[in-house]
C-alpha positions as CSV (number, residue, x, y, z in Angstrom):
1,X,-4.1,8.3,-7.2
2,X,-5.2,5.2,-7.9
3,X,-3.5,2.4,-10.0
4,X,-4.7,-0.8,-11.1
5,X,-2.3,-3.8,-13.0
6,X,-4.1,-6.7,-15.1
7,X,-2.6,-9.8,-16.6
8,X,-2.9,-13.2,-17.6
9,X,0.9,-13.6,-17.4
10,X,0.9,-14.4,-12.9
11,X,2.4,-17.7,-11.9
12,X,2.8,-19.0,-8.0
13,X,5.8,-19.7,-9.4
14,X,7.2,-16.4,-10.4
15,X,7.7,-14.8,-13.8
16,X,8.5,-11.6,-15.0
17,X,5.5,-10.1,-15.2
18,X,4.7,-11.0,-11.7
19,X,8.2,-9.9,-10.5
20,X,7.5,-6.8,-12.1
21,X,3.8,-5.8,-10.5
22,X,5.1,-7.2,-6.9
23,X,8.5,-4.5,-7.1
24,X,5.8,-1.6,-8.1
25,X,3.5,-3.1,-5.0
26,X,6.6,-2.8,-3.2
27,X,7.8,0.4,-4.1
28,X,4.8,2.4,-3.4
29,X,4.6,1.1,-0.2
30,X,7.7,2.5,0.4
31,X,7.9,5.6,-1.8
32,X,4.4,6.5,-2.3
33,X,2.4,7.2,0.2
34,X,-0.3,9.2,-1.4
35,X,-0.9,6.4,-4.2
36,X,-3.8,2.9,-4.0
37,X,-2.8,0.0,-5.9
38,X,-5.1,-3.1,-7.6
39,X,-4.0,-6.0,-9.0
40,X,-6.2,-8.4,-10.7
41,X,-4.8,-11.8,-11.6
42,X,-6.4,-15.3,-12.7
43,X,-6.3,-18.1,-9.9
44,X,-7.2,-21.3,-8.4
45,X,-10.4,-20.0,-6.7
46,X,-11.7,-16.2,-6.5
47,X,-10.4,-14.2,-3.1
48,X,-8.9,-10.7,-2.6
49,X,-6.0,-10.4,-0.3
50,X,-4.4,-6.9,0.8
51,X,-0.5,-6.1,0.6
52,X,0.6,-3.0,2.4
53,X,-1.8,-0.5,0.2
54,X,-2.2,-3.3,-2.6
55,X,-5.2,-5.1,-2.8
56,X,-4.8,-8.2,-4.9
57,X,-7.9,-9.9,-6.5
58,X,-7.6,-13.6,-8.1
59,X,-10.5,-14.8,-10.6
60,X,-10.8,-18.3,-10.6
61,X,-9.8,-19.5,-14.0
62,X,-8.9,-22.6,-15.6
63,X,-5.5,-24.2,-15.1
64,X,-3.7,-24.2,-18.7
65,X,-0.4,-25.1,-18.3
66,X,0.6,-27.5,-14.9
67,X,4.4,-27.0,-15.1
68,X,4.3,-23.2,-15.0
69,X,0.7,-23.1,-13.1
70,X,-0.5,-20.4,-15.8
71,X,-4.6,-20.2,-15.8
72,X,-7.1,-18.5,-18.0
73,X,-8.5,-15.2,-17.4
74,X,-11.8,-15.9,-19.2
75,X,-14.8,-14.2,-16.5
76,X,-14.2,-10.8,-17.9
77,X,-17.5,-9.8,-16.2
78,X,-16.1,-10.7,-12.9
79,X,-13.3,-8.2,-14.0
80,X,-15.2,-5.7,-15.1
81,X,-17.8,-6.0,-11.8
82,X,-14.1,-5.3,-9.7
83,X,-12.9,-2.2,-11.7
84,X,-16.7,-0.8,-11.2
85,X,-16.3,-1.0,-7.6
86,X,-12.7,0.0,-7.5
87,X,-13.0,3.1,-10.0
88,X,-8.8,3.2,-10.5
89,X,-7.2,6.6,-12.1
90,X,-5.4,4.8,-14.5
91,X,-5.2,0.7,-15.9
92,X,-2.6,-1.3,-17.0
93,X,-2.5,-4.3,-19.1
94,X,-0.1,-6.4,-19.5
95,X,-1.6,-8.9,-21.7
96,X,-1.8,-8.9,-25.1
97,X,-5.7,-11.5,-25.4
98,X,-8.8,-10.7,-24.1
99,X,-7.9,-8.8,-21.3
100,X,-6.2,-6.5,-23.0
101,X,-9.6,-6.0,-25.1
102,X,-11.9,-6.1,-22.1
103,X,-9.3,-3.6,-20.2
104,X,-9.9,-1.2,-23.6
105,X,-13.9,-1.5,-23.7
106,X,-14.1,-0.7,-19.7
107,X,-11.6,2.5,-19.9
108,X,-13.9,3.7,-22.7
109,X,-17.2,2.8,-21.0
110,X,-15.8,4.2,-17.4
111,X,-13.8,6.9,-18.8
112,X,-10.0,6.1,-17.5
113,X,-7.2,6.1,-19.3
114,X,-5.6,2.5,-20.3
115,X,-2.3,1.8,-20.8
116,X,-0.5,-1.4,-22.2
117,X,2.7,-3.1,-21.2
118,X,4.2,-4.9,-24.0
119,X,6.1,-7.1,-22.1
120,X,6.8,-10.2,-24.4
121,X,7.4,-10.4,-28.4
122,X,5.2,-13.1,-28.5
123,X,4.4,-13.3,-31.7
124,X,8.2,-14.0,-32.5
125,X,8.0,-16.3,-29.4
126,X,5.3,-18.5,-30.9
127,X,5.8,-18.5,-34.9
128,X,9.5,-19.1,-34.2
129,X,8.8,-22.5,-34.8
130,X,6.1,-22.5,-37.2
131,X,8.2,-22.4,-40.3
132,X,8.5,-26.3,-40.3
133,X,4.6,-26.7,-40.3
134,X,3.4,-23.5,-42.0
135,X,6.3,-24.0,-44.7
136,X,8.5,-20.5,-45.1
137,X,5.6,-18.5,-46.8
138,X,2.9,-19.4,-44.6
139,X,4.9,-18.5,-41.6
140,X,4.9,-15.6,-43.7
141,X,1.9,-14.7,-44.0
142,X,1.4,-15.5,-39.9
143,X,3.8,-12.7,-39.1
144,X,2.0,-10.7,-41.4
145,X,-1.6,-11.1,-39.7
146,X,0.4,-11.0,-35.9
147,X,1.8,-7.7,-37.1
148,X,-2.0,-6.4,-38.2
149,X,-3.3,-7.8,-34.7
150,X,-0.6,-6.7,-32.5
151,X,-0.6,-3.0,-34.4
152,X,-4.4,-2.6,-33.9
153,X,-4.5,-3.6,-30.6
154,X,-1.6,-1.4,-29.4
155,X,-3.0,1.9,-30.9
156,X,-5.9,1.6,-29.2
157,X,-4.3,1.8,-25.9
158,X,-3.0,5.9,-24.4
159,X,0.4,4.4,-24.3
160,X,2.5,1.3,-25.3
161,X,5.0,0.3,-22.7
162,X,8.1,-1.3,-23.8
163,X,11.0,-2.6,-21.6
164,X,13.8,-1.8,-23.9
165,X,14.9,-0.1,-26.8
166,X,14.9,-2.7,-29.1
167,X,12.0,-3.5,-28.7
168,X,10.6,0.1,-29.0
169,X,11.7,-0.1,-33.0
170,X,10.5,-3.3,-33.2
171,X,7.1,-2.0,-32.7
172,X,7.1,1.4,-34.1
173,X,8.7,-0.6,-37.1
174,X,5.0,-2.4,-36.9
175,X,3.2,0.8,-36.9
176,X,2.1,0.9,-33.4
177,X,2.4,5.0,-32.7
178,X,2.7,5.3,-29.1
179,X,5.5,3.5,-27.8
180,X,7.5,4.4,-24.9
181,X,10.4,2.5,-23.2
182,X,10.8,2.2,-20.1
183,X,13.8,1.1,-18.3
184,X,12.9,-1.2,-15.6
185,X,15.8,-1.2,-13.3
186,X,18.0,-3.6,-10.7
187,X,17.3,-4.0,-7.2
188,X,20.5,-3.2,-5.7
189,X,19.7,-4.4,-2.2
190,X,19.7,-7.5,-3.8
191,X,22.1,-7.3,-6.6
192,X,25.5,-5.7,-5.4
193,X,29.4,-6.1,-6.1
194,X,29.7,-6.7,-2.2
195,X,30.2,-8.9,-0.1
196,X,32.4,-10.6,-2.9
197,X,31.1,-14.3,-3.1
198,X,32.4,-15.5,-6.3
199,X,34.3,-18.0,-5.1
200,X,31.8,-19.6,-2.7
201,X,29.7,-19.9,-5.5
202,X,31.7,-21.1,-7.9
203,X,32.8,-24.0,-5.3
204,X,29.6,-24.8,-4.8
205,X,28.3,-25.3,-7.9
206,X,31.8,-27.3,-9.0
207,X,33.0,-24.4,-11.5
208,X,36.3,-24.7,-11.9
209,X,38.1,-20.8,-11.4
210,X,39.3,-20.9,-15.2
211,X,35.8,-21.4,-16.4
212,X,33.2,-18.7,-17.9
213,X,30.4,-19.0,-16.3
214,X,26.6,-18.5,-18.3
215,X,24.1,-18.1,-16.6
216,X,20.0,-18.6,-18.0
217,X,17.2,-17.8,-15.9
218,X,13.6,-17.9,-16.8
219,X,11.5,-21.0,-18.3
220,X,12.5,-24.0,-20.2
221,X,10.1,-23.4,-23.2
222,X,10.2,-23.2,-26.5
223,X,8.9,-19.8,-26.8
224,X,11.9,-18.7,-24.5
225,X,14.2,-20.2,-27.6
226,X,16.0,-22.9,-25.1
227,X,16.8,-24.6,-27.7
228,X,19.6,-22.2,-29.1
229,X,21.1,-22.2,-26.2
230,X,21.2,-25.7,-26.0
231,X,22.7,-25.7,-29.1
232,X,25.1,-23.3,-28.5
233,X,26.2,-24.4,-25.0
234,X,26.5,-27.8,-27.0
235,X,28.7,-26.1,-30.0
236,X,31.0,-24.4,-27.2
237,X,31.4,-27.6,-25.0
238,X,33.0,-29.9,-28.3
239,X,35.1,-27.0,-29.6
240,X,36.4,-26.0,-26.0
241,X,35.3,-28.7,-23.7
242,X,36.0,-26.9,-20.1
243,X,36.4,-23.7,-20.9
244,X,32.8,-23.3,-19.9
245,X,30.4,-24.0,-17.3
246,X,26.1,-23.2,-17.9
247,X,24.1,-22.5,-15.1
248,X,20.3,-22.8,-15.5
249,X,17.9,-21.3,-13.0
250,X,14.3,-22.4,-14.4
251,X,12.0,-25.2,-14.7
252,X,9.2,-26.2,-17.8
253,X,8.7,-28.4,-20.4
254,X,12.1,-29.0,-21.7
255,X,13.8,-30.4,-18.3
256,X,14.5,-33.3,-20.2
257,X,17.1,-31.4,-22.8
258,X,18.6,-30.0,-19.9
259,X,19.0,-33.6,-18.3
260,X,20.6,-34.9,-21.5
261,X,22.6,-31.5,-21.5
262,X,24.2,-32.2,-18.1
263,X,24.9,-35.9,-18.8
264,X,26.4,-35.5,-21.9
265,X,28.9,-32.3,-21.2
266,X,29.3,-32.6,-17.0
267,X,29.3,-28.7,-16.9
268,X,25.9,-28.0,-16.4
269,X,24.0,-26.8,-13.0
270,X,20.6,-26.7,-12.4
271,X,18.5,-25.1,-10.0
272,X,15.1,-26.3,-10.7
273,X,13.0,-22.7,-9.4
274,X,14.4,-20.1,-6.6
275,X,11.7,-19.2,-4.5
276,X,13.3,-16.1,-3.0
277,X,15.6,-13.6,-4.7
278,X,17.6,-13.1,-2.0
């Protein structure tokens, strides 16, 4: 068997999609013996490099974003040259543009099933927003034409991965037909109860041991709605001013409200990017 992961969505700086493709590059070289694995993935200049049974293939693609080192996947025929050579069982996309398309037309064309991952609700990521520019019914009538899009591309693909449950009525609530959730897990050689380190952490991060501790990880972006939780770390720290202390794991475009966060309540940490999970 032969597998093969696309997407836009692969950062040298982590993300979740990427977390998510490297634990299944990891777990079938450790569980799977029988199975291949392909990954193809924009980058800064056009290579393939082999993991264990994975082969990894960047297209060079245009930078788009320099904070989170996002690029482009816009040489589809380079993509579609690969997955003639490679000839994988089954394709998964996890990107909701012109991949996602191109990944469609090439399972039809080569005759292998495609499946998408729907790992994002962008479209309530990126009209969030909108409501101050587009007025209330323009936003409107966004949502509407997101739905439309997002509902004929889905269909189209065998099956519609979705990482919870929520989400799963979300889209079936759209009218995409073939969704499935899939529980994606915790690595629990990582994350475990033992050996007991709050304390250590708490000192060194200055939490006092009365305090609540939050904890965000991911981008500082506007389509991660940072700004609610600025707002409501804000709300919590004048109505109980030390009964709470925020740590923020994640770097992006809104460092600065996170600065002004920290100075203005004293109970904010921030680690700017982790580079290893362990």
């Amino acid at each position: 068997m032969k597998l093969c992961d696309l997407t836009q969505f692969y950062s040298p700086l982590s993300g979740g999609v990427k977390r998510y493709v490297h634990e299944k590059i990891a777990y079938i070289g450790k569980h799977s013996p029988a199975t291949e694995h392909i990954l193809i993935v924009p980058g800064s200049k056009t290579q393939m490099t082999c993991n264990g049974r994975s082969r990894i293939y960047s297209i060079r693609s245009p930078l788009l974003s320099r904070t989170s080192r996002y690029r482009a996947l816009l040489n589809l025929r380079a993509l579609e040259e690969i997955l003639e050579q490679e000839r994988p069982d089954i394709i998964e996309s996890s990107d909701p543009y012109q991949v996602g398309w191109k990944a469609i037309a090439i399972g039809r064309s080569q005759k292998i099933p495609v499946i998408g991952f729907y790992h994002s609700h962008f479209p309530e990521a990126y009209l969030r927003g909108s409501i101050k520019f587009l007025g209330k019914r323009g936003t409107h009538r966004a949502m509407k034409l997101t739905r439309s899009y997002v509902r004929k591309l889905y269909n189209q693909f065998q099956v519609t991965l979705v990482p919870s449950e929520l989400l799963a009525d979300v889209l079936s609530d759209w009218g995409v037909r073939n969704v499935r959730a899939v529980r994606l897990g915790v690595n629990i050689d990582i994350f475990k109860p033992t050996p007991d380190d709050r304390d250590t952490t708490r000192e060194s991060l200055g939490v006092n041991r009365n305090q609540k501790l939050l904890l965000y990880v991911g981008r500082l972006a506007r389509e991660k709605n940072t700004k609610t939780l600025f707002r409501s770390f804000d709300l919590l720290y004048r109505r109980r001013r030390n009964d709470f202390h925020l740590l923020i794991i994640g770097d992006g475009p809104q460092r600065h409200q996170v600065r002004e966060l920290q100075r203005r309540t004293g109970n904010v940490s921030w680690i700017q990017y982790c580079t290893d999970s362990a």
